[in-house]
C-alpha positions as semicolon CSV with decimal commas, in nm:
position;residue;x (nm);y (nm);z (nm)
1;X;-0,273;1,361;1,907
2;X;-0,352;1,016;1,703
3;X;-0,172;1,121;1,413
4;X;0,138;0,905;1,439
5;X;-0,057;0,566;1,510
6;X;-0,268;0,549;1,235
7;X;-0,323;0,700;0,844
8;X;-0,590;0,942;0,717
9;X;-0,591;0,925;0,343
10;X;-0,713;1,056;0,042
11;X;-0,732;0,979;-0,340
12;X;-0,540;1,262;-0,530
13;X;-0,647;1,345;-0,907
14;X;-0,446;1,509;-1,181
15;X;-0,455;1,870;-1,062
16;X;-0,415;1,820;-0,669
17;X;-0,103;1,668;-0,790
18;X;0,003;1,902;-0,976
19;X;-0,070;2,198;-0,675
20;X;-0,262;2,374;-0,910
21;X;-0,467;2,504;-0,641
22;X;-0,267;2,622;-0,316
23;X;-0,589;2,633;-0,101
24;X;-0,680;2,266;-0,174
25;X;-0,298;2,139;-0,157
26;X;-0,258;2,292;0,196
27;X;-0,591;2,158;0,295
28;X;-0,464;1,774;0,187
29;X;-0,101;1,862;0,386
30;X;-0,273;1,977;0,649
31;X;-0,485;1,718;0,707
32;X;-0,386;1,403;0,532
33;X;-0,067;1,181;0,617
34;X;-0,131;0,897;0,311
35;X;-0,275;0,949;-0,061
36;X;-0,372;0,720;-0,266
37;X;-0,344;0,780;-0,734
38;X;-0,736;0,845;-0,857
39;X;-0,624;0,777;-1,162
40;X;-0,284;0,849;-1,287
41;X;-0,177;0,482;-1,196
42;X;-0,458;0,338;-1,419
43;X;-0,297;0,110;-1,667
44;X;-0,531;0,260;-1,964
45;X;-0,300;0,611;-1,848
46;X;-0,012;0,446;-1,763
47;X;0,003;0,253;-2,062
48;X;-0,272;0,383;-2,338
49;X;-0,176;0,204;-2,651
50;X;0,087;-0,023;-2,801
51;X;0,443;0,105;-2,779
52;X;0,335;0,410;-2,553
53;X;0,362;0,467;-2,198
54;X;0,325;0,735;-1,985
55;X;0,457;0,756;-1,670
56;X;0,480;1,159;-1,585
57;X;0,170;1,225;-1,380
58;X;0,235;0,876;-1,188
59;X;0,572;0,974;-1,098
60;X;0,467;1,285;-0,979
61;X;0,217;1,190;-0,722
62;X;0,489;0,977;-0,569
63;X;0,697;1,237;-0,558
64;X;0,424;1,459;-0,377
65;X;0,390;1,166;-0,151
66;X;0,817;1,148;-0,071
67;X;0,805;1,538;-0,053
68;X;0,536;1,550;0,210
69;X;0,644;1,263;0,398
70;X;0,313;1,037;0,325
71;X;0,204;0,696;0,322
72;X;0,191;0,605;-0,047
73;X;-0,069;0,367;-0,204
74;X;-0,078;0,305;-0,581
75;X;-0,272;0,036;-0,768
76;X;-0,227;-0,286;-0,903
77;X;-0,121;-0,256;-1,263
78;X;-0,302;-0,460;-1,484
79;X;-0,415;-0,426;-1,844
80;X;-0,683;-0,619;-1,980
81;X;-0,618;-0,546;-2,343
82;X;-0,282;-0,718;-2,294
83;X;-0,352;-1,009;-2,075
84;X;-0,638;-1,125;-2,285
85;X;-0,536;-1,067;-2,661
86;X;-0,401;-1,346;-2,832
């Protein structure tokens, strides 16, 4: 009834993204229109040390996200390590 005027959400971690269990995954289709990355969007994940990124696991929740149609919220990448050495 109310599920076009607003978003129900929920924050996703490594395995929900990767369907590894098809009785939680229908549960978050069925009742979720928006996710939001537990972690894979970290920058410590995203970007762990010097020279290395990782973007796999990030790309696939968005891609979850486009192939179920949801409202997709990330978060803000930032990196301590790098902003504040000298």
């Amino acid at each position: 009834m109310f599920e076009d005027n607003f978003y129900i959400g929920t924050a996703l971690n490594a395995d929900q993204i990767l369907q590894k269990d098809p009785a939680v995954d229908s549960l978050i289709q069925t009742h979720f229109n928006a996710i939001v990355a537990e972690n894979c969007m970290k920058a410590e994940r995203i970007h762990p040390e010097p020279d290395v990124y990782s973007w796999e696991l990030a790309d696939a929740f968005v891609d979850y996200g486009v192939q179920h149609n949801m409202h997709i919220t990330g978060l803000a990448f930032s990196n301590a390590r790098l902003v504040f050495s000298g």
